[in-house]
PyMOL Python script that loads the backbone (N, CA, C, O; Angstrom):
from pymol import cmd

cmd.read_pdbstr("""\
ATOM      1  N   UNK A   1       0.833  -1.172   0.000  1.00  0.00           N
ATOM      2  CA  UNK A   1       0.000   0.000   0.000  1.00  0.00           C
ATOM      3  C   UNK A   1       0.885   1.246   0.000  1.00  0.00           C
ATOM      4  O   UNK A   1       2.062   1.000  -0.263  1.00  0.00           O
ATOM      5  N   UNK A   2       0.540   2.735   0.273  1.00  0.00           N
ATOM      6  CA  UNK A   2       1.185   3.389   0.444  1.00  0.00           C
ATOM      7  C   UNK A   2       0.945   4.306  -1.120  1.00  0.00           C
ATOM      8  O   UNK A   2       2.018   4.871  -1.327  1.00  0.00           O
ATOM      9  N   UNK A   3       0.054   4.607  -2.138  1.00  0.00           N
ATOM     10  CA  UNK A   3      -0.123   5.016  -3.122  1.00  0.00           C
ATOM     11  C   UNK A   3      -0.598   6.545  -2.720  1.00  0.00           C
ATOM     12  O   UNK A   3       0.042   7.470  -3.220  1.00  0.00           O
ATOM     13  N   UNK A   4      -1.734   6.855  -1.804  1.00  0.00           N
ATOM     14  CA  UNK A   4      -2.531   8.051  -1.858  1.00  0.00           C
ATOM     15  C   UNK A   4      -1.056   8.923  -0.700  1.00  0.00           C
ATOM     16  O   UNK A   4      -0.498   8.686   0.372  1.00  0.00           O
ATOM     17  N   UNK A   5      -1.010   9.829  -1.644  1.00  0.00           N
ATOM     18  CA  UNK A   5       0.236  10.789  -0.513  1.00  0.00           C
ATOM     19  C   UNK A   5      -0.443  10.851   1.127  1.00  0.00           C
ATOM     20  O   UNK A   5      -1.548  10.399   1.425  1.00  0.00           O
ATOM     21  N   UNK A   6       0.239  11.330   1.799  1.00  0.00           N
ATOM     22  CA  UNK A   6      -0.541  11.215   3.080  1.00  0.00           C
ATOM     23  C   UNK A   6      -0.748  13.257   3.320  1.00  0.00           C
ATOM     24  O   UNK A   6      -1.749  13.692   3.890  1.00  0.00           O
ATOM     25  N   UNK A   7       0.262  14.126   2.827  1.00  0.00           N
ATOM     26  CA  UNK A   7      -0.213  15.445   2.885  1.00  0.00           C
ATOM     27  C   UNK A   7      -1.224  15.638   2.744  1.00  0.00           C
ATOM     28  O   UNK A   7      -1.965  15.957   3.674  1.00  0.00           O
ATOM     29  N   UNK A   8      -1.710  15.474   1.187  1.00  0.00           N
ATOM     30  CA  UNK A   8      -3.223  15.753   1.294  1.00  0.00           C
ATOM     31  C   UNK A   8      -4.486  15.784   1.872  1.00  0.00           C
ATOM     32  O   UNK A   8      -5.563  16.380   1.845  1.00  0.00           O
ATOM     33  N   UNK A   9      -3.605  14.473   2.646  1.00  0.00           N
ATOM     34  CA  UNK A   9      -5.221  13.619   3.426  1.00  0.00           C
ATOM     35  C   UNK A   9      -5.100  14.392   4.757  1.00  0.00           C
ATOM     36  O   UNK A   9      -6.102  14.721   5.392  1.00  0.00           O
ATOM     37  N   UNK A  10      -4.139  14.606   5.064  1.00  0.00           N
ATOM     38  CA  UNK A  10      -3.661  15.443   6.530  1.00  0.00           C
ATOM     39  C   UNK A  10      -4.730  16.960   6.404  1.00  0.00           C
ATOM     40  O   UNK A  10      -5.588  17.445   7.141  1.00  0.00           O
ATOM     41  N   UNK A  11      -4.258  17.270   5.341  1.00  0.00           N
ATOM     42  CA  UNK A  11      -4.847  18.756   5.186  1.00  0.00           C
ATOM     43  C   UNK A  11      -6.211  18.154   5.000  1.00  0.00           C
ATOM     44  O   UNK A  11      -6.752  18.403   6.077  1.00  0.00           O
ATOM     45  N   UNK A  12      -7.124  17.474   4.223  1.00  0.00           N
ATOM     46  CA  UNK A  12      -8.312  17.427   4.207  1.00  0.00           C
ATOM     47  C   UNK A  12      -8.849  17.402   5.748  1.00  0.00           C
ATOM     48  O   UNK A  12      -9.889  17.916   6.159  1.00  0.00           O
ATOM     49  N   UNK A  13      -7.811  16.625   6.546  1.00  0.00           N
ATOM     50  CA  UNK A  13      -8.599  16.176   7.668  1.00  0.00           C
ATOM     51  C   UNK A  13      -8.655  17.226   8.592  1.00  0.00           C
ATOM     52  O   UNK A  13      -9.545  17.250   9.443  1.00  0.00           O
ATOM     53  N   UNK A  14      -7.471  18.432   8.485  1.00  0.00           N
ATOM     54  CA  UNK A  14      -7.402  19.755   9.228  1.00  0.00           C
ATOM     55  C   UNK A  14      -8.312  20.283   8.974  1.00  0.00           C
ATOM     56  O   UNK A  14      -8.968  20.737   9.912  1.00  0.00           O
ATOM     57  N   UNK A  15      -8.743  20.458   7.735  1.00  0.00           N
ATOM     58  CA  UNK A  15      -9.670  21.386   7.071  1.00  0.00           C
ATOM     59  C   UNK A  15     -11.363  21.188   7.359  1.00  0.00           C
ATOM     60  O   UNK A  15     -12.389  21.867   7.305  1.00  0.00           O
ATOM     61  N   UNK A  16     -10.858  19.522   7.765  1.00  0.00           N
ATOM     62  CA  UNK A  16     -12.512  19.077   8.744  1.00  0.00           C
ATOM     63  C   UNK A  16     -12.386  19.639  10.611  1.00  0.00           C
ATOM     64  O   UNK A  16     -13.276  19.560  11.458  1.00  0.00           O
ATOM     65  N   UNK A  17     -11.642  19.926  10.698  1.00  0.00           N
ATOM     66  CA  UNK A  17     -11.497  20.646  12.185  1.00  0.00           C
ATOM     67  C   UNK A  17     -10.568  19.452  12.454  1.00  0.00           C
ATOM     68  O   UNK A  17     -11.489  18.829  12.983  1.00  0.00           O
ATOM     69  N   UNK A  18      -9.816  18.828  12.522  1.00  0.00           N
ATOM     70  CA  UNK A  18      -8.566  18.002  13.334  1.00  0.00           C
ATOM     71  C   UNK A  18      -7.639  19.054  13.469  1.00  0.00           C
ATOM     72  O   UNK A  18      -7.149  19.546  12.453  1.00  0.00           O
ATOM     73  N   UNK A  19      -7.269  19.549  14.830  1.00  0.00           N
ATOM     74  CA  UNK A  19      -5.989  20.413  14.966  1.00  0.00           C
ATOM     75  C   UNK A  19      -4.928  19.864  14.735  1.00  0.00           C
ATOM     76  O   UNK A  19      -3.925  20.490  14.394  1.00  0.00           O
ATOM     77  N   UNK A  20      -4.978  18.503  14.895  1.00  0.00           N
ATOM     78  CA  UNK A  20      -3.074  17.776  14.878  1.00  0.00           C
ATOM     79  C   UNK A  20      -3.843  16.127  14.248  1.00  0.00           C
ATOM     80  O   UNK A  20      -4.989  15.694  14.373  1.00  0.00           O
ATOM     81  N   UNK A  21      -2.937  15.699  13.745  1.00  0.00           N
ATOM     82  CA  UNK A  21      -3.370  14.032  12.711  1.00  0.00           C
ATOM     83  C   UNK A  21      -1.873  13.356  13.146  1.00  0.00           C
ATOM     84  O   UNK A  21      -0.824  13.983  13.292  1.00  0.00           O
ATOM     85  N   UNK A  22      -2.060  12.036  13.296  1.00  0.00           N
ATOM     86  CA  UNK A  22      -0.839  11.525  14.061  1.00  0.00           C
ATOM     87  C   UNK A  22      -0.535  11.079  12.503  1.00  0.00           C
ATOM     88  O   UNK A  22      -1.181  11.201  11.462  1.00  0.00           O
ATOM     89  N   UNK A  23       0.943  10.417  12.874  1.00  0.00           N
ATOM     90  CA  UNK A  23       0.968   9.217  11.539  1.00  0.00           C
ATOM     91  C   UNK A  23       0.002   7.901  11.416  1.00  0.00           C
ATOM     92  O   UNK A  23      -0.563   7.512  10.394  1.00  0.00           O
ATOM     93  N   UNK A  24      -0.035   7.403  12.523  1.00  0.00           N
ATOM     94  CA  UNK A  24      -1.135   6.218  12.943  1.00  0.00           C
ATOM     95  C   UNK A  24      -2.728   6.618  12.114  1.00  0.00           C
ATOM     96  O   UNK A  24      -3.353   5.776  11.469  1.00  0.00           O
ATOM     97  N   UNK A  25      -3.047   7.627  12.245  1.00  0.00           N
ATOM     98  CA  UNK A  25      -4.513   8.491  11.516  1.00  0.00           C
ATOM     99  C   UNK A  25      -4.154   8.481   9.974  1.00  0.00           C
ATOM    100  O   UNK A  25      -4.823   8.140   8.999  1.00  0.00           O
ATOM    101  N   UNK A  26      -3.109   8.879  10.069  1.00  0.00           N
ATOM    102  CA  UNK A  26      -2.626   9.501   8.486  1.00  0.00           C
ATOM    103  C   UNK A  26      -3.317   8.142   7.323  1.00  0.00           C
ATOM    104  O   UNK A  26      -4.063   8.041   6.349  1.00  0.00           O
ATOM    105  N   UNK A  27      -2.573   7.391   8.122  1.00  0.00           N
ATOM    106  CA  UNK A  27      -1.915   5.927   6.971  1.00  0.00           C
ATOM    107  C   UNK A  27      -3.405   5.095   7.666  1.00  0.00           C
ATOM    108  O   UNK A  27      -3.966   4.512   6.738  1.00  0.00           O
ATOM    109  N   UNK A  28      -4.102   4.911   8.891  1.00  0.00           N
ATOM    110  CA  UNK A  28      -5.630   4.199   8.668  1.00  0.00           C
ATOM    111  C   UNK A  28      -5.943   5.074   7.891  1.00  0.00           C
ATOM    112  O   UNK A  28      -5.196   4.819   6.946  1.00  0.00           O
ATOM    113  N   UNK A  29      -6.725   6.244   7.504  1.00  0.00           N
ATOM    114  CA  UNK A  29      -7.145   7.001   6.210  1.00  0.00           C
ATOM    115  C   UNK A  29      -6.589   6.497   5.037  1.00  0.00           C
ATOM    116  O   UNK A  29      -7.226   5.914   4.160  1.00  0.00           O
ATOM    117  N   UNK A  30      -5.571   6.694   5.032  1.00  0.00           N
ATOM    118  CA  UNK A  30      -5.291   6.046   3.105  1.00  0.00           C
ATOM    119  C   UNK A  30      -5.099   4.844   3.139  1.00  0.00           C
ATOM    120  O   UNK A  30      -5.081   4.369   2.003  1.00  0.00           O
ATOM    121  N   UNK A  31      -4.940   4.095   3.955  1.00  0.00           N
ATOM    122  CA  UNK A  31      -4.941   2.604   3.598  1.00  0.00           C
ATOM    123  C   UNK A  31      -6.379   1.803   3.274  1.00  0.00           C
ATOM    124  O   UNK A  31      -6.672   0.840   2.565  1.00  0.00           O
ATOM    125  N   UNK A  32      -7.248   2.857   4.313  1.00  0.00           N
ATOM    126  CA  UNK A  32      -8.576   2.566   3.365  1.00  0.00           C
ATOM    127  C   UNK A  32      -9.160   3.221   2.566  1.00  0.00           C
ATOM    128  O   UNK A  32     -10.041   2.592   1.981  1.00  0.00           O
ATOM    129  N   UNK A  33      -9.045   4.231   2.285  1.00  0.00           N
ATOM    130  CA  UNK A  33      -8.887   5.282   1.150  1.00  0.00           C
ATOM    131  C   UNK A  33      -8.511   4.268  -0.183  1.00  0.00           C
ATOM    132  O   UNK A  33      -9.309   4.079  -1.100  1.00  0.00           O
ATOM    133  N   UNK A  34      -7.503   3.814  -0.134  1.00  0.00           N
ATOM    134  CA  UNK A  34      -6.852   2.500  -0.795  1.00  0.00           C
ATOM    135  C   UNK A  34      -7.736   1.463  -1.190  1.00  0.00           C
ATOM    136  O   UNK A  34      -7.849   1.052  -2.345  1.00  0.00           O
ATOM    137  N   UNK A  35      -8.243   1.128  -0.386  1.00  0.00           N
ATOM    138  CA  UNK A  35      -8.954  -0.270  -0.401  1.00  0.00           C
ATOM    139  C   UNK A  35     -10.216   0.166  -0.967  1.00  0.00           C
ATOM    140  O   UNK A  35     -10.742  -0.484  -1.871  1.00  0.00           O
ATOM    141  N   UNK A  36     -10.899   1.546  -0.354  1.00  0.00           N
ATOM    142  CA  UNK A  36     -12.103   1.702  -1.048  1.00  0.00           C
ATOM    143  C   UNK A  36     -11.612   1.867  -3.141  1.00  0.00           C
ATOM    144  O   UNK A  36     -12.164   1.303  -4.087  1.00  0.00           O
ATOM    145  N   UNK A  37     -10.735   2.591  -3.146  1.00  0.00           N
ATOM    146  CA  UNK A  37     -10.475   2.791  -4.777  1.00  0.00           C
ATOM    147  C   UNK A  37     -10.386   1.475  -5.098  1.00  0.00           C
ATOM    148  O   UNK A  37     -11.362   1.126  -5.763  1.00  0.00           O
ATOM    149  N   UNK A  38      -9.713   0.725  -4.919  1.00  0.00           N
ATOM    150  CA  UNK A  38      -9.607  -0.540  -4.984  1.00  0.00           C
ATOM    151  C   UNK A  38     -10.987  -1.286  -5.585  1.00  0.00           C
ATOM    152  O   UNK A  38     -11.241  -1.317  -6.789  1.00  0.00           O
ATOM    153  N   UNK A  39     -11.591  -1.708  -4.846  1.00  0.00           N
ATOM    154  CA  UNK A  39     -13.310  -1.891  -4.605  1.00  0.00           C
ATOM    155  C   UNK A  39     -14.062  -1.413  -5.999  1.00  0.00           C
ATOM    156  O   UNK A  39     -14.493  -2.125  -6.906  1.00  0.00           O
ATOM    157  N   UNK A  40     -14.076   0.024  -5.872  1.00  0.00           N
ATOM    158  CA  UNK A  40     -15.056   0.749  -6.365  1.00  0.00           C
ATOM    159  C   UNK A  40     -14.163   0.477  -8.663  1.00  0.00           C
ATOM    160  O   UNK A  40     -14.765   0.862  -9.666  1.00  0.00           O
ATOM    161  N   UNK A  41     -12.912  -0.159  -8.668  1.00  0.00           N
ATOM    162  CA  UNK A  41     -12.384   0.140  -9.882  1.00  0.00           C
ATOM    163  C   UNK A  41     -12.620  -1.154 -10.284  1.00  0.00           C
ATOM    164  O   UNK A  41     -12.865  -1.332 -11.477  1.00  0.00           O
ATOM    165  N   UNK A  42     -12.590  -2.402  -9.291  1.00  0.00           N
ATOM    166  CA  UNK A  42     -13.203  -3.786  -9.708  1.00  0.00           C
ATOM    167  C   UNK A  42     -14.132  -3.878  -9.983  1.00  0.00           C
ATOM    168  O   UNK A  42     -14.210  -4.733 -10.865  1.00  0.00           O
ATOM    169  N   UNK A  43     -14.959  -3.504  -9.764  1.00  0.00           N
ATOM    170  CA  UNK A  43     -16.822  -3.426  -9.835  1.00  0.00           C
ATOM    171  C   UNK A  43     -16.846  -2.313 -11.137  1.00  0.00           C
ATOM    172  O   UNK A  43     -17.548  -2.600 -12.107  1.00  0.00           O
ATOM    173  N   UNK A  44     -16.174  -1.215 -11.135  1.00  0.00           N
ATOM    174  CA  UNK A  44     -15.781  -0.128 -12.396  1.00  0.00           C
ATOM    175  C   UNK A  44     -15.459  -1.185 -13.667  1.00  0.00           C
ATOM    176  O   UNK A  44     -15.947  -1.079 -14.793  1.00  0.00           O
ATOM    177  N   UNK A  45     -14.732  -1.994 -13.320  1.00  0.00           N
ATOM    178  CA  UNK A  45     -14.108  -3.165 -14.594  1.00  0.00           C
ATOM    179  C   UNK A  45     -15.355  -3.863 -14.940  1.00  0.00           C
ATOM    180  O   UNK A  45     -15.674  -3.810 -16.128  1.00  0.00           O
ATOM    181  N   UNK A  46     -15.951  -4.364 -14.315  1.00  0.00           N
ATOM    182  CA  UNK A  46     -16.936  -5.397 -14.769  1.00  0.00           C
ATOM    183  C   UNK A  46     -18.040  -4.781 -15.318  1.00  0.00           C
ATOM    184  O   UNK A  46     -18.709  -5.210 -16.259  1.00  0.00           O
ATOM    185  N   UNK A  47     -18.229  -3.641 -14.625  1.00  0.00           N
ATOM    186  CA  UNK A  47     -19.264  -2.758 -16.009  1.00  0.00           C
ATOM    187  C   UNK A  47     -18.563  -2.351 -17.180  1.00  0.00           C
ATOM    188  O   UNK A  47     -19.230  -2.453 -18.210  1.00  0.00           O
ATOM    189  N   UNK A  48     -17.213  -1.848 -17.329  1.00  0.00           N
ATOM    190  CA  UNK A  48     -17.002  -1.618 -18.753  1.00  0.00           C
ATOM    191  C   UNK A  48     -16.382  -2.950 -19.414  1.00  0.00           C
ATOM    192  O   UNK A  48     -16.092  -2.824 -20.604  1.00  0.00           O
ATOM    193  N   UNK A  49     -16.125  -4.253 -18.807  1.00  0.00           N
ATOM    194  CA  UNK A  49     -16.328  -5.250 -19.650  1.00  0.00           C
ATOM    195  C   UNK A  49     -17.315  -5.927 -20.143  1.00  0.00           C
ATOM    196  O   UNK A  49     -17.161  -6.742 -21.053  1.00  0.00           O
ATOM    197  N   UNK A  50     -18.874  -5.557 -19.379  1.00  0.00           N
ATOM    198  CA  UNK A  50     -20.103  -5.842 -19.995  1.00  0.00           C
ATOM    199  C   UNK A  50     -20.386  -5.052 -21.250  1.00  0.00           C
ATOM    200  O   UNK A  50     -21.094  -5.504 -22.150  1.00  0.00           O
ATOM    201  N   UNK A  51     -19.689  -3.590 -21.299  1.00  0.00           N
ATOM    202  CA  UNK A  51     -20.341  -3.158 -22.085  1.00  0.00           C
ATOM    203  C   UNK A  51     -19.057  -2.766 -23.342  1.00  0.00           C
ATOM    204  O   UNK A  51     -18.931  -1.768 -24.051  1.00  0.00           O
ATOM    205  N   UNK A  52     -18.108  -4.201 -23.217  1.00  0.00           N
ATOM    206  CA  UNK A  52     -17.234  -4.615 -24.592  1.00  0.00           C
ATOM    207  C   UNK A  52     -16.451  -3.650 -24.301  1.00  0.00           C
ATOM    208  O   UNK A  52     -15.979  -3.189 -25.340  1.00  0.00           O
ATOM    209  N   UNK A  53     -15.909  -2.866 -22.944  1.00  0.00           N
ATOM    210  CA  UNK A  53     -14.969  -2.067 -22.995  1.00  0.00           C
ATOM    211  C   UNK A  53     -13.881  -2.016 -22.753  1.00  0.00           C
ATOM    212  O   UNK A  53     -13.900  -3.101 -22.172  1.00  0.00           O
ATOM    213  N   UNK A  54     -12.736  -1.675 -22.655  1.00  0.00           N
ATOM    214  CA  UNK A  54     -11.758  -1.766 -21.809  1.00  0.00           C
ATOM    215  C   UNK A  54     -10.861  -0.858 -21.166  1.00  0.00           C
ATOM    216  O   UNK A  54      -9.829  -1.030 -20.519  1.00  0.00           O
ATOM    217  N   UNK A  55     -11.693   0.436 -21.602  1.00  0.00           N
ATOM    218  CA  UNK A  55     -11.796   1.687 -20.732  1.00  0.00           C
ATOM    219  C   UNK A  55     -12.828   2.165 -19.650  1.00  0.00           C
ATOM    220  O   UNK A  55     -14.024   1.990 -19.883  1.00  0.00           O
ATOM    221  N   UNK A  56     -12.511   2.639 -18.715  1.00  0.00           N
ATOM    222  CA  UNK A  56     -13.320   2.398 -17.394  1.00  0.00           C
ATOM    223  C   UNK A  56     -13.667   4.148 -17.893  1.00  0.00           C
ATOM    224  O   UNK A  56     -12.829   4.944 -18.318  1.00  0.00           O
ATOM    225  N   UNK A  57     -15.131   4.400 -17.682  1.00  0.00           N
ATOM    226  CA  UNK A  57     -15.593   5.813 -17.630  1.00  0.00           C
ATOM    227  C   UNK A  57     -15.986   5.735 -16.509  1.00  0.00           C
ATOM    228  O   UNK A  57     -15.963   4.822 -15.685  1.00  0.00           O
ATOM    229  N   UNK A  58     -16.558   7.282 -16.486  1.00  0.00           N
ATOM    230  CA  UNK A  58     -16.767   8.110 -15.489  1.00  0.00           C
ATOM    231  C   UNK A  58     -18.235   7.231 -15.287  1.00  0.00           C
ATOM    232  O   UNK A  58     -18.306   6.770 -14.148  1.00  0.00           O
ATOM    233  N   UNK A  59     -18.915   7.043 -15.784  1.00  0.00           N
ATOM    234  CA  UNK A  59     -20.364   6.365 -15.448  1.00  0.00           C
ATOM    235  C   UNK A  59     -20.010   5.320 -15.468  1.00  0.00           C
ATOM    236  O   UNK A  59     -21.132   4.851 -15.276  1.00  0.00           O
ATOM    237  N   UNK A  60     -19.393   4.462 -15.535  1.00  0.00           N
ATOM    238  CA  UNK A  60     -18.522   2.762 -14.869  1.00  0.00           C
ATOM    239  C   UNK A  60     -18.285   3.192 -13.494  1.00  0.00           C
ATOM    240  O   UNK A  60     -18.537   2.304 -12.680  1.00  0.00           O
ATOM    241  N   UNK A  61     -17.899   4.226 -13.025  1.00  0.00           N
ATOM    242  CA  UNK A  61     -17.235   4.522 -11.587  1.00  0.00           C
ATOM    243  C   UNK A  61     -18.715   4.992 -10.801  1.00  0.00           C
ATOM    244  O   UNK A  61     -19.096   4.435  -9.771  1.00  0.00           O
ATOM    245  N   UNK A  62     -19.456   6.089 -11.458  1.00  0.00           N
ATOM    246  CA  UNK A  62     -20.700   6.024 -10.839  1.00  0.00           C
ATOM    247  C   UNK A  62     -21.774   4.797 -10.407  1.00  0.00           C
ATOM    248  O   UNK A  62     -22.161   4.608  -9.254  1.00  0.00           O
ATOM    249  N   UNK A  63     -22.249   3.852 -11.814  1.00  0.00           N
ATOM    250  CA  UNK A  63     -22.730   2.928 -11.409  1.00  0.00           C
ATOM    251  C   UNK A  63     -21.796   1.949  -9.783  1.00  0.00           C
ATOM    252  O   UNK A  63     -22.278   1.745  -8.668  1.00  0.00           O
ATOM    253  N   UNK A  64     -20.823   1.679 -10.155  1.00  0.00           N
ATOM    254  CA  UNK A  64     -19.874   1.187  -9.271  1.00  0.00           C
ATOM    255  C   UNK A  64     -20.323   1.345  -8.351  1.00  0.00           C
ATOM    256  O   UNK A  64     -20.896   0.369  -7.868  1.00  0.00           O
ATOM    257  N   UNK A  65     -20.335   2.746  -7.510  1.00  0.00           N
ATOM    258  CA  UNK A  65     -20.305   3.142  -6.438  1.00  0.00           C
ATOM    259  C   UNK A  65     -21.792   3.237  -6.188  1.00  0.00           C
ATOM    260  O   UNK A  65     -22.200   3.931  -5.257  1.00  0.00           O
ATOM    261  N   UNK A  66     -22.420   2.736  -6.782  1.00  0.00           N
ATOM    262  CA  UNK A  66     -23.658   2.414  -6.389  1.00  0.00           C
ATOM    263  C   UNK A  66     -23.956   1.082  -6.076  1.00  0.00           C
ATOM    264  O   UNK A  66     -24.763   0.709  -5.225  1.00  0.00           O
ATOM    265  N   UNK A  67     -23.228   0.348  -6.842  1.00  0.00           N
ATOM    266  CA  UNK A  67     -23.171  -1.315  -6.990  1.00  0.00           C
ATOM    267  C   UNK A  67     -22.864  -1.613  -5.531  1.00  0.00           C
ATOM    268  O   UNK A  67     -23.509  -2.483  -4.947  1.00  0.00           O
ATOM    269  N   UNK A  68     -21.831  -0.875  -4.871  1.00  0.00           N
ATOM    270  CA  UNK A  68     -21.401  -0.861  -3.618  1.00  0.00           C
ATOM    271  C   UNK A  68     -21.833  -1.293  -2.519  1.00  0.00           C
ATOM    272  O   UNK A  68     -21.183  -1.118  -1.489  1.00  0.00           O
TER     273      UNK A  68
END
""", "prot")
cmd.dss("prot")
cmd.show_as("cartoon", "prot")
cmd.util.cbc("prot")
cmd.orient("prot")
């Protein structure tokens, strides 16, 4: 694991009112942050291989995340 930077997620989480984010916070956030993209791009695949594709769109990722 280790793909989603962890800055970003730090600042999102300040920006939700967290005054201070440990490393322990940082990395549970993107490790499932991780796992959800994960999830949501398998289920993304199997709709654009139903529909003879092998490019994942933006409405492959919507349905997806409904499939969820």
């Amino acid at each position: 694991m280790g793909e989603i930077p962890k800055a970003p997620i730090a600042r999102i989480m300040k920006q939700s009112g967290a005054e201070r984010v440990s490393e322990d916070a940082k990395d549970a956030v993107t490790n499932y942050l991780e796992e959800v993209v994960r999830d949501i791009t398998v289920e993304a695949n199997k709709v654009a291989k139903i529909a003879k594709r092998k490019t994942i769109k933006e409405e492959d990722i919507e349905l997806a995340i409904k499939n969820l």
